[in-house]
N, C-alpha and C positions, 0 to 999 in steps of 0.2 A: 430650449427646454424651460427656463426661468419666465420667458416670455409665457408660454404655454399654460403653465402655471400659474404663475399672475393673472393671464386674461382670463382663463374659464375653471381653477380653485379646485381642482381633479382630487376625490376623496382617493384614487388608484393610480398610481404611476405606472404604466405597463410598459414595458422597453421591451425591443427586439433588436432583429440584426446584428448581434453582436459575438458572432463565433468567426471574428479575424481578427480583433483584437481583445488585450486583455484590456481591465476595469482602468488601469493608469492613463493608457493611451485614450482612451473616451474621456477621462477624465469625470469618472463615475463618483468618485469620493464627493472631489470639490462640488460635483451638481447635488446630493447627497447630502452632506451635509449643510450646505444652504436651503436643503427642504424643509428637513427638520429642526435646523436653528433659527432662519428668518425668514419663510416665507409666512405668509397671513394664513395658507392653509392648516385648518385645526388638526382636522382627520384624517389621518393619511397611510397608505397602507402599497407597497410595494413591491413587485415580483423579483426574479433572481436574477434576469439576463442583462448583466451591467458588463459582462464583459467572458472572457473564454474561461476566466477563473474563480468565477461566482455563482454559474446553474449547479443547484442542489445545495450552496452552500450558505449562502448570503441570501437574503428579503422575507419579507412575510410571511411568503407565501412562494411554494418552490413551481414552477412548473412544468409537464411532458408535453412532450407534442407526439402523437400517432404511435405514445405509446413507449414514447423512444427517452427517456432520462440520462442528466447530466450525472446524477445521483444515483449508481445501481437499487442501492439501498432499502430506497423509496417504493421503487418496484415489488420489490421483495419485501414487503410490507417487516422491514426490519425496523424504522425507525417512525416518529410520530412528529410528521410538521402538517402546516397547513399547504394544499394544495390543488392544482387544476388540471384534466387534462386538456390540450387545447387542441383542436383537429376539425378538418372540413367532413364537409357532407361528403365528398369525394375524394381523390386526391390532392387539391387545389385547396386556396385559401379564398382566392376570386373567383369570379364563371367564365371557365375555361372549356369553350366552343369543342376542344377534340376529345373531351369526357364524354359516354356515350354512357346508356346506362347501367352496362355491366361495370363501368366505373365506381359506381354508386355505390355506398354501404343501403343495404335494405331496412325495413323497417324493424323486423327483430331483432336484427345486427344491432341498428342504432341503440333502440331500447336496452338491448345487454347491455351495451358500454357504459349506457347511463347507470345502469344495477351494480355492474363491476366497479367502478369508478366510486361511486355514493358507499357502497359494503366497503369498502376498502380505506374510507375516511377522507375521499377527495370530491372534489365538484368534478363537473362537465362543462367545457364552454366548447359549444360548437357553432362552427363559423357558416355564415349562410355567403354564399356569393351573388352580388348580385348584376344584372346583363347591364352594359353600356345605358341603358335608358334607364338606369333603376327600379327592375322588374324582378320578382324572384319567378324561377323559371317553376312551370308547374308539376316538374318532377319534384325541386325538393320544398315546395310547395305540399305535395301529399305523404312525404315523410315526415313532414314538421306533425304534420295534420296525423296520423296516425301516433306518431309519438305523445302528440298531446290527449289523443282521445284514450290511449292506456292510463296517461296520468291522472284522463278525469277520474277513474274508477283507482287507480294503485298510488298515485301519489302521496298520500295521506304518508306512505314508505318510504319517500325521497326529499318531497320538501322538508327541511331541517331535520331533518334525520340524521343520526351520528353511525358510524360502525357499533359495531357490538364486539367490546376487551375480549370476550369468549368464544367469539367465530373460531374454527377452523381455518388456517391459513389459505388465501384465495391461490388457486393455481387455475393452470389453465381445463384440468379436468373438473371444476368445480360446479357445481350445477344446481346446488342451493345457498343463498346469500342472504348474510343477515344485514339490519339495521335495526336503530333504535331510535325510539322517542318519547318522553316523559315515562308513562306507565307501562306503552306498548313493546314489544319485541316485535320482530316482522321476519320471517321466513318467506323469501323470494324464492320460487321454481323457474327457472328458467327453461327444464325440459322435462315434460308433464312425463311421472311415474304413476305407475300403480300400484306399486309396494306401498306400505309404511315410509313415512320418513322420523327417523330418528334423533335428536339433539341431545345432547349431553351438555350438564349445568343448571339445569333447569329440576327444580324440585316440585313446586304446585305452580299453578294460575288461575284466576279467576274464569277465563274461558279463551275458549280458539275458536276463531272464527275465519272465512274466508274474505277480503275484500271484496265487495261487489257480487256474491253470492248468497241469496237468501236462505236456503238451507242450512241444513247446522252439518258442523263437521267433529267427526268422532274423533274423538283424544284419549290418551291415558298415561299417566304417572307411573314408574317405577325409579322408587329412588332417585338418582338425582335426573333420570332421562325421561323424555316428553317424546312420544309416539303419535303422532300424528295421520291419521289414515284417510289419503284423499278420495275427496266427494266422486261420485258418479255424475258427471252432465250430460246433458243433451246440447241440440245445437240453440236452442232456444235459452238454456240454462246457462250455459259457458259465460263466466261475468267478462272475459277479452280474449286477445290473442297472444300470445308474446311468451306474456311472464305470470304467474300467479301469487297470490301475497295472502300468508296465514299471518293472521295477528293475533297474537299471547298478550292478552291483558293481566297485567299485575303479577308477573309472573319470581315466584321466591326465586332467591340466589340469584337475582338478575343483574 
């Protein structure tokens, strides 16, 4: 590890494997504290997994994998640290030949986790596998490809975006997600209504608009709640697939 460190100056320390033994027997401290005391690395920034007694509790940045935390808490959007979820395109971390593609999370699946994951104050790191020859396969190959083409049109809602203090707690029945950034609020649909959609906290805004839809979309104020009434598309109009993203610009009590 000190080698490691030395040769290539890693601004991220990421450890794994480490749910057989505790932080003493790796000897997590000792390496630990020679990062942040004498190595020549300036920047440096570390996950939890030093040992069976540190995920959720100990590092910069805490992380889940597939969903699964060391930390109930974290889940349960009880407490506030930095963190990641980390999981494959499939079951797998590598490219594993008896994955077929019902294996496969799809491409709205993906997309959600990305929305879930961001509203909820965490990042996404999803791991691509790649074949013996260094090929990504052309399955997730068009999931990457689909993920990125929602982002060209909705990302503006994800790149550094933060949660929103005022969401409604995420559960599993939740089906509109907020995030924020600078001026903006963002309401994410993950499964297209035709009712009204309602928010509470919100007192005026500058305007609502949809991402990637030219059209304007009908809103209105009552006291502290924001009514939002979704657009009419065709198949020519529809600005994606997946997810939909109303942006509140400037919006009071935000």
């Amino acid at each position: 590890m000190n080698e490691l460190v030395n040769t290539y100056s890693p601004d991220v320390s990421w450890t794994d494997g480490d749910g057989d033994f505790d932080s003493k027997t790796l000897k997590s401290t000792q390496f630990l504290t020679w990062l942040y005391n004498k190595s020549s690395v300036k920047d440096k920034v570390v996950n939890d997994r030093w040992g069976t007694d540190t995920g959720g509790k100990h590092g910069g940045f805490y992380t889940t994998e597939y969903d699964n935390a060391d930390n109930k808490d974290l889940l349960n959007n009880k407490i506030s640290h930095p963190w990641v979820e980390c999981r494959g395109i499939a079951g797998s971390f590598g490219c594993n030949r008896n994955e077929n593609l019902e294996d496969y999370s799809t491409s709205k699946e993906l997309i959600h986790i990305l929305i879930n994951k961001v509203a909820r104050g965490g990042n996404l790191l999803l791991n691509v596998g790649p074949t013996a020859d260094c090929r990504i396969s052309e399955t997730q190959q068009q999931l990457l490809a689909d993920m990125g083409e929602w982002q060209k049109v909705k990302g503006e809602a994800i790149y550094s975006a933060r949660k929103w203090d005022k969401a409604p707690v995420v559960n599993k029945e939740t089906k509109v997600y907020f995030t924020k950034k600078g001026a903006g609020l963002y309401l994410i649909v993950t499964k297209w209504q035709d009712k009204s959609i309602v928010t509470e906290g919100i007192g005026r805004a500058k305007s609502v608009s949809m991402l990637g839809f030219l059209g304007k979309v009908k809103y209105s104020f009552s006291g502290s709640k924001l009514t939002i009434v979704p657009p009419v598309f065709s198949l020519a109009t529809n600005p994606c697939d997946y997810a939909w993203v109303n942006k509140v610009q400037n919006a009071v009590n935000y």
